[in-house]
N, C-alpha and C positions, 0 to 999 in steps of 0.2 A: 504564476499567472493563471486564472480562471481561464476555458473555455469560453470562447466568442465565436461568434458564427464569422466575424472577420477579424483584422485585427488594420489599424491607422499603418499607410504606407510607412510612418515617422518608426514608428516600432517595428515595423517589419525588418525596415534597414536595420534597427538597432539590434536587433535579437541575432538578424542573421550573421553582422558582424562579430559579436560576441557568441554567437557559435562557431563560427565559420575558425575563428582565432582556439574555443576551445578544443575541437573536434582536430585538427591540425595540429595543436599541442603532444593531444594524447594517440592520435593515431590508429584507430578503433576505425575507421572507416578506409578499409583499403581495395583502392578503384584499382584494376587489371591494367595494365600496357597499353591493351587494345580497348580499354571498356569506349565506350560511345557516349555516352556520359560525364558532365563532371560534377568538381565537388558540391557547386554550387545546388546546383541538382539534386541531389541527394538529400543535403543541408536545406532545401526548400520544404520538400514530403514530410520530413520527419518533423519540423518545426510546423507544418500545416499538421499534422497529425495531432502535435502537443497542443495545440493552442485553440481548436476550433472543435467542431462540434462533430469531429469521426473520432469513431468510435475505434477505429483500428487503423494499420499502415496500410493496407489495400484498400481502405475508404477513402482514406486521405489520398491517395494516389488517384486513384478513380477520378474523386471531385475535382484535383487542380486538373485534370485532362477533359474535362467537360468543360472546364471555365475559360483554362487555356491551351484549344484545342494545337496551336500554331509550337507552343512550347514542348520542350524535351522533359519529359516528367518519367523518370524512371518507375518502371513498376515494384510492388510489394518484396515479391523473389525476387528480384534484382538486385533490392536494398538491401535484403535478410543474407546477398551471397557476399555481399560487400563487407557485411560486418558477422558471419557467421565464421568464417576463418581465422577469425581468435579462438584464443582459449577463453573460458569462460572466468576463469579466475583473472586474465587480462582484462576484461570487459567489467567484469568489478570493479576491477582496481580503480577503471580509466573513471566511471561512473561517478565512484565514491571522491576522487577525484575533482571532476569535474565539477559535482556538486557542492563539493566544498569549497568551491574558488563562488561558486554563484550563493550558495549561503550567507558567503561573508558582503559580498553585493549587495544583498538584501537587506543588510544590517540586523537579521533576526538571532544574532549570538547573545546572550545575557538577558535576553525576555523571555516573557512568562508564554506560554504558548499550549493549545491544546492541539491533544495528540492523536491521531487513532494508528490502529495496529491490525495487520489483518490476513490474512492467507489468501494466494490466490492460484487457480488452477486452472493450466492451460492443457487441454487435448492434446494427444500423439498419437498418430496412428501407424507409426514405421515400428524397429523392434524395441521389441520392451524392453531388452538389455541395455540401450545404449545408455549411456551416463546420464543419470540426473533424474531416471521415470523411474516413476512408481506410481503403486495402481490408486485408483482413485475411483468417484462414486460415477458409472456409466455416465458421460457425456458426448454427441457429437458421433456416436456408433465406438468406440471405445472407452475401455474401461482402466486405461495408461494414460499419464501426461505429465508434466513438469507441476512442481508447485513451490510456490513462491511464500515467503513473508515481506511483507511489506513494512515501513514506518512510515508516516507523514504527518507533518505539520498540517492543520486544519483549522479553519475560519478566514480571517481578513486573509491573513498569508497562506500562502497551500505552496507546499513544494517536499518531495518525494526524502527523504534523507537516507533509508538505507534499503538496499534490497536482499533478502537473503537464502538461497538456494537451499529446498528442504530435499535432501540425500536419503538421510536414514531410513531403514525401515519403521523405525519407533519415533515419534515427534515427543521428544524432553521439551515441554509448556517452558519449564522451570529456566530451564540454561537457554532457552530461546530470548525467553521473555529477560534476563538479568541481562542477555547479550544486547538486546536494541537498549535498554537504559543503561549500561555504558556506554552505550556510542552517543546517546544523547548527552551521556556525564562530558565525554571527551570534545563534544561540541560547544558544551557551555549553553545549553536549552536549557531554561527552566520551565518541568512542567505544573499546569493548571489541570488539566480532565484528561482523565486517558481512557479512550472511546473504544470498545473492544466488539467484535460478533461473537454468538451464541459459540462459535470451537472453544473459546477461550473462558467460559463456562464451567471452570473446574479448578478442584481443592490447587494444584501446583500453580496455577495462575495466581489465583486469588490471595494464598501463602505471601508469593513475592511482592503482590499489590498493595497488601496489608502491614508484610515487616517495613516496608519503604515509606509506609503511611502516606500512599499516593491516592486521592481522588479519582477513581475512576466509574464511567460506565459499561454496566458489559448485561446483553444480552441471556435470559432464562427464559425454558420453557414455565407455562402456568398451566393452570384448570378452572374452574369455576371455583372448585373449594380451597385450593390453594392461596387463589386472589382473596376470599373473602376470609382467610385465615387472616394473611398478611394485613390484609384494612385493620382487622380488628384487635393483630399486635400493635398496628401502628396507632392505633387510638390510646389501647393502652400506654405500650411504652414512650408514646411521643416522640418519635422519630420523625423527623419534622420533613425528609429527601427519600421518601419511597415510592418509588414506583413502577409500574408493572408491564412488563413485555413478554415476548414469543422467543422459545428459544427448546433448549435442547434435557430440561430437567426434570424430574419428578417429582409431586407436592412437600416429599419427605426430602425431599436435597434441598426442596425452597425453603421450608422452614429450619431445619437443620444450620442453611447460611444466614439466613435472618438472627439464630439464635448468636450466632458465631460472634455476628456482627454487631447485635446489643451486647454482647458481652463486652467487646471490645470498644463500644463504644463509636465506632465507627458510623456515624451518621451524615458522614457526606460522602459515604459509598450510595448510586444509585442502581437499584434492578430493577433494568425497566422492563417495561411489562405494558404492551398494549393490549386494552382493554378493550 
């Protein structure tokens, strides 16, 4: 479901019932003896958060307590203590879980679907040892946070399919990137474009993108000469899906993948490149 600044009371009811059922299944949200709050509560933030136009759970909390001053709107910490008391590999599970019961809702199993993939990086400011931080580029007054890979379904349909906690010191592109398409193999998603940002800009991506003979787009840095290299192999060679974006490369790594790519013939790989 897109973001909408509201959503029809008729869906409201229906979302929150079908969450209300999945979130009680798996058990990921665990309210104290005493808490002051209930489930429904909790299950209101988090589905205003998903659905409407904040950008985070302290946003979404804020806005329904401005709208509905009179209501019991549990705050951001509140929520995060509610479901911080798993494990995190519980909280996977329950996700991976979950999402697959609303995947097959959707009926998006055996269609063609475009994909993007993508890292993402949350701040910490507490100790760096605890599980899961690793350092990262200064954000926020620190230079630690969690980071995340993502998969999602993208265009008409938009829904989150897997999430994946980056541990290591070293990021393997290679077994990251074969780990989210098995999960899409095991899903039964056929993909159409796989939409990538400039991290994923290198020989171990691009390898697995190409033996799989998957269309995709992925962000490269350019130059002035670089672009006007590429125009003027593309005239020659007639490569008929080139084009040029902002990204993380050097003129000789642009042309080097261009060469790579006529060799193989690969002409509905795009590097895009704004100009």
């Amino acid at each position: 479901m897109q973001k909408n600044e509201s959503m029809t009371p008729t869906c409201s009811v229906s979302l929150l019932t079908t969450a209300f059922e999945k979130f009680s299944k798996h058990n990921i949200i665990k309210l104290p003896s005493n808490a002051v709050y209930e489930f429904e509560n909790v299950l209101n933030v988090l589905l205003h958060a998903a659905t409407s136009t904040s950008d985070s759970l302290e946003s979404a909390s804020n806005d329904l307590k401005r709208k509905y001053p009179e209501a019991k709107i549990p705050s951001a910490d509140t929520i995060f203590n509610y479901i911080n008391c798993n494990k995190i590999e519980d909280i996977l599970y329950s996700f991976r879980a979950i999402n697959l019961e609303i995947f097959k809702m959707m009926e998006l199993e055996g269609k063609v679907h475009d994909i993007a993939i993508d890292f993402h990086h949350v701040p910490f400011c507490g100790d760096k040892n605890t599980p899961l931080i690793r350092g990262m580029k200064p954000k926020g007054g620190t230079s630690w946070g969690y980071e995340y890979l993502t998969l999602d379904i993208i265009g008409d349909d938009k829904l989150t399919l897997d999430v994946i906690p980056i541990s290591a010191l070293k990021k393997d592109f290679s077994i990251l990137v074969e780990l989210l398409f098995k999960r899409l193999e095991e899903m039964n998603v056929k993909i159409g474009t796989v939409h990538l940002d400039k991290e994923f800009c290198n020989d171990d991506t691009i390898s697995v993108l190409t033996k799989r003979k998957i269309n995709f787009v992925i962000a490269c840095k350019s130059i002035k000469k670089s672009k006007r290299n590429l125009r003027n192999s593309k005239k020659k060679m007639g490569i008929s899906q080139l084009f040029l974006n902002t990204s993380l490369m050097k003129m000789e790594q642009n042309l080097i993948l261009l060469q790579c790519l006529m060799k193989r013939k690969i002409t509905s790989c795009l590097l895009q490149i704004r100009m």
